[in-house]
N, C-alpha and C positions, 0 to 999 in steps of 0.2 A: 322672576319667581322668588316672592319671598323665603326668607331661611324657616325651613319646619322646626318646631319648638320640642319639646318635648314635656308631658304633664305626669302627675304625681297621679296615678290609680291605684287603687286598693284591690289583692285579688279576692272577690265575694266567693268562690267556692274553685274546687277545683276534682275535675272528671278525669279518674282511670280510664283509658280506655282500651289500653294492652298493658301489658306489664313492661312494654317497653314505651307508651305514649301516653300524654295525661293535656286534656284540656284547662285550658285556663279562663275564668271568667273574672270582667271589670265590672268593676261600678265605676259610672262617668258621672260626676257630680253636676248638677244641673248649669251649671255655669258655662261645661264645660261640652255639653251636648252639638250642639252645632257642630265644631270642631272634631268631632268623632262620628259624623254622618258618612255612612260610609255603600258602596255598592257590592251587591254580592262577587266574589272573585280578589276581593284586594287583602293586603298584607297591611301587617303590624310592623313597628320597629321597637323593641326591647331594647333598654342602656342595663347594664350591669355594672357594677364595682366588681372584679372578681381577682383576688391576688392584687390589689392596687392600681390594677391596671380597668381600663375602658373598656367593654367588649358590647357590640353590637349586633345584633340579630333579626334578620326581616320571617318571622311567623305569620301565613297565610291564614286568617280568619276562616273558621270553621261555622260560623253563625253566621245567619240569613239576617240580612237588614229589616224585612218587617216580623221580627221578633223581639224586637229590642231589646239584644241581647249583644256584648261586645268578646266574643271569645275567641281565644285561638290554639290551635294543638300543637305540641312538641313531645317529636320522638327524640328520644336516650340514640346518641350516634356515639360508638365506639372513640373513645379520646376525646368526644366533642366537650372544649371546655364550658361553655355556655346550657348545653341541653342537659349534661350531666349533674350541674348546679341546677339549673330548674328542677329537676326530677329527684333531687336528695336536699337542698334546702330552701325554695319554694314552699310556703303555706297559706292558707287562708288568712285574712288580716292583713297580711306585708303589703306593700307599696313598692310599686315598679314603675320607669319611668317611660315612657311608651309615646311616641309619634303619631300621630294623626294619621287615618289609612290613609296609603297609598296603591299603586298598582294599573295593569290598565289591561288584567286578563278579567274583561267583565262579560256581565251578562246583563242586559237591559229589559227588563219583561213587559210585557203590554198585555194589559188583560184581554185586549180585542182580535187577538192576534191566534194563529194559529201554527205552531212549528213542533221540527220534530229538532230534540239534539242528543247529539252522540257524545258521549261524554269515556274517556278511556284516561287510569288513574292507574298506577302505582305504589304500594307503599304510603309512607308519606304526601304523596300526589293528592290523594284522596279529600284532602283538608279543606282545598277552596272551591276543589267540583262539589262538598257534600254542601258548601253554601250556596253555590250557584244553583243545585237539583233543588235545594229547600225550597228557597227561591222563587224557579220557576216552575216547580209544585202548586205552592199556595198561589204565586201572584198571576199564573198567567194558565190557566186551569182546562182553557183548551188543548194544549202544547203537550207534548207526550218526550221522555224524557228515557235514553237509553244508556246504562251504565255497565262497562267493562272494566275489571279492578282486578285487578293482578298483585298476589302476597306471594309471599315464599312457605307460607303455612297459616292453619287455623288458628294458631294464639296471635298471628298478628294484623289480622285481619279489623281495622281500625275503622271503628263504628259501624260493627259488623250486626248488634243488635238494632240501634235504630235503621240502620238499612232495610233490614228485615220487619221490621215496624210500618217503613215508608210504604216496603213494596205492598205490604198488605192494605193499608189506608187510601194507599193511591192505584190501588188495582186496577189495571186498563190503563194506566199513565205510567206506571214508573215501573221500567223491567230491568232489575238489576245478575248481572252473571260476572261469574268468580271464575278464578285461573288460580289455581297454586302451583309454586315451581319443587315444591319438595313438602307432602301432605305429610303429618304425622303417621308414623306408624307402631303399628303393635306389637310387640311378640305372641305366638301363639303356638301349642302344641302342635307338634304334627301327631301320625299314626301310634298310637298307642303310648303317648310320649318318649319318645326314642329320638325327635330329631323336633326343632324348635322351626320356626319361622316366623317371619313380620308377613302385616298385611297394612292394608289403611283400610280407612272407614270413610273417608271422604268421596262424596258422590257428584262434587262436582269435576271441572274442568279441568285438566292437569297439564303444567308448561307454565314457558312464560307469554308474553304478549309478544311476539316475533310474527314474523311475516305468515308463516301458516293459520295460528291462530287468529292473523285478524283478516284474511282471504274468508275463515269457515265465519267469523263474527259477521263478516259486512253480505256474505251470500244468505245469512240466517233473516239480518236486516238491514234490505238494500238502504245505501247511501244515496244522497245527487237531489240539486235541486235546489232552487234560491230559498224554500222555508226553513232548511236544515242548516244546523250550528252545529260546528265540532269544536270542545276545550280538549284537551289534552296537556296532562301534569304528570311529573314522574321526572328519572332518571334520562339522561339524553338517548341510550341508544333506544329506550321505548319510545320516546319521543319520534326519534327518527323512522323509525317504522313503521309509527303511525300515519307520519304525514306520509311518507312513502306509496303507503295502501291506500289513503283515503285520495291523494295524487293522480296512484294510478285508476280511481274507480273515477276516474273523470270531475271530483271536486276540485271547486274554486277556491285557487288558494287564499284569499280575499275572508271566509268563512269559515278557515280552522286558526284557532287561539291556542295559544302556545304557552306553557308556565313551566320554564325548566328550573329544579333545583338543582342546584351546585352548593359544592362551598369554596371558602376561598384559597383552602389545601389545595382543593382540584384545580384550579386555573392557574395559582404560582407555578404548577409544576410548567407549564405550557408558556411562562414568561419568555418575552424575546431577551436578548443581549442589546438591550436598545443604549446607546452612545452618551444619554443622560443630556443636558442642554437647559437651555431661559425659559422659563413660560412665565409670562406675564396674567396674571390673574384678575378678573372684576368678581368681588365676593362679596356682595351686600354692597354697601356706601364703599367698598376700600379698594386702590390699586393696587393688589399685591404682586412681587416680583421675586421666582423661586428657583433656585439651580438644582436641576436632578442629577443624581448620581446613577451611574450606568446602571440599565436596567431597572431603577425606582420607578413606580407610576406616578401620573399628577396626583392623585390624590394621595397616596402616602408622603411625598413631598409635603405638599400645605399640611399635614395632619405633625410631621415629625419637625416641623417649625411652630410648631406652636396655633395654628390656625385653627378654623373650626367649619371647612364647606361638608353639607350637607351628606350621609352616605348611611349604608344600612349594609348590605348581604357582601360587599369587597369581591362576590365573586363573579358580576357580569349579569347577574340573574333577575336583578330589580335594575329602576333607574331612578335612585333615589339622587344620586351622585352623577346626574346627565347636564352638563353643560355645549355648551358651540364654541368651536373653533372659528376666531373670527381672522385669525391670519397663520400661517404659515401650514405644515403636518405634522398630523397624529398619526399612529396607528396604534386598534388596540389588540390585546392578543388573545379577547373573545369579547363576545357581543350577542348575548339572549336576548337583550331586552328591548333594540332597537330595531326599527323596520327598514329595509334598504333604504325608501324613501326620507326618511328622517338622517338616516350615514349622511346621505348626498346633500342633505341639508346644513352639514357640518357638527353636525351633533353627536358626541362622544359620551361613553361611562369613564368618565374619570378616574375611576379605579383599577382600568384595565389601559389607561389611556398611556403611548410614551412621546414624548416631540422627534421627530425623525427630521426637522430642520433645524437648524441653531438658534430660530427664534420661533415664538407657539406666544400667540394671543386666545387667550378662553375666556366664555363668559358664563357665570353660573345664572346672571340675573337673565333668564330669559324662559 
């Protein structure tokens, strides 16, 4: 596997789309088109200069490839140093320095084809299912498209208008339903104004995407059956629930696609006390050879020697940063993005990767 480059884009305009999430669109200069061909469901990687320091970020494309259109969303995360710079010095005209898609939570459409897919999103979740629904909207137009998208309230409800645009356009094709876990509310007189009260206005669903709510989701419409695709994006324990319910209604798990966000706060906390140890490196043309110090991963090793192997999200969630173990143990201390079959195969995220023997052979080129 060649090393991914990174090119200079200009961002052409840029979409509010909460007051806490704003999309971002490239212009790829014709040079550069090939190289930024991309399927619906894959992610971006963002380089920053921020404080002098390097900061990295994989943003899930929110645009549909037969749009040609290269954009992607980012929500404002509490201390997030990277999303908080996007969202306060970020402008139209700047140049970002951006990775060729990656990813491998796709959607493959076939115009000749007939399927039904369930699509269940979260928050932020919502960013690569709204590419994939695009998608298989326009491209595959016999396919019928069912989405469950869970907010904590109506101002954050992300790309709540063109949803509402889709469902209308694509009537009989795209039936989207809403969950909020805490709806706005009003104040409002009581009897005679003598005592106040809240109400909401909100007339949809209320809750989060837990195990009740997706028994009433999947009995409203039934799952099962080799034409049906399920993505699921979000937070882990919606994640888990999801696959849980869809599990239990007898789907193959072969047929549900998975896109967990984390960040890399969340998964150091979960670091092991690993003993530190050799690993021996193949990274492009070079043999490199690197001593971890307890509990460092491989990939922060090669990155605090001065190296340069491949990597994006640091927190287990992409596998931009997956190499194979070709001698000794690894263990890592999570792993989103890889399938048991590929573990057994010796294939590690090097970011979450520690050597658990005195000696560790990795190859990135593979």
């Amino acid at each position: 596997m060649s090393q991914p480059q990174f090119y200079p884009l200009r961002v052409s305009r840029l979409e509010p789309e909460t007051d806490q999430a704003v999309s971002i669109y490239f212009t790829v200069p014709e040079a550069d088109q090939t190289a930024f061909h991309y399927r619906a469901g894959q992610y971006l990687t963002l380089r920053f200069t921020i404080d002098g320091k390097e900061e990295r970020r994989a943003y899930s494309m929110c645009s549909a490839p037969h749009e040609d259109e290269l954009a992607v969303t980012v929500k404002r995360v509490e201390g997030g140093k990277v999303s908080n710079y996007v969202a306060e010095k970020i402008k139209v005209g700047d140049t970002v320095e951006v990775m060729p898609p990656m990813g491998r939570f796709l959607a493959d459409t076939d115009p000749a084809l007939r399927r039904k897919y369930y699509l269940f999103g979260a928050g932020s979740g919502i960013t690569p299912l709204m590419s994939i629904l695009r998608s298989v909207l326009e491209t595959e137009p016999k396919s019928e498209v069912i989405l469950l998208y869970g907010n904590r309230d109506e101002d954050n409800i992300i790309f709540k208008e063109q949803l509402d645009a889709l469902e209308r356009r694509y009537s009989g094709q795209l039936t989207v339903e809403h969950t909020l876990s805490r709806p706005k509310r009003y104040a409002s007189k009581g009897l005679k104004g003598l005592f106040k009260r809240s109400s909401t206005r909100w007339e949809g669903a209320t809750g989060r995407i837990d195990r009740k709510a997706l028994v009433d989701f999947l009995s409203r419409y039934p799952a099962g059956g080799p034409e049906c695709r399920y993505y699921v994006c979000g937070p882990g324990e919606m994640i888990d629930n999801v696959e849980a319910a869809l599990l239990g209604h007898g789907v193959d798990d072969k047929l549900i696609h998975v896109e967990r966000f984390a960040s890399a706060s969340d998964t150091k906390k979960n670091a092991g006390d690993s003993l530190g140890g050799t690993v021996n490196v193949k990274l492009n043309k070079e043999d490199i050879e690197v001593k971890l110090k307890p509990g460092q991963t491989i990939l922060d090793a090669l990155l605090e020697q001065g190296h340069t192997p491949p990597y994006s999200c640091l927190a287990g969630a992409c596998s931009t940063c997956m190499a194979r173990v070709e001698k000794g143990g690894v263990k890592m201390d999570v792993c989103y993005a890889l399938d048991d079959a590929e573990v057994e195969e010796g294939y590690v995220l090097t970011c979450q990767a520690h050597p658990i023997t005195p000696e560790v052979h990795i190859d990135y080129n593979v």
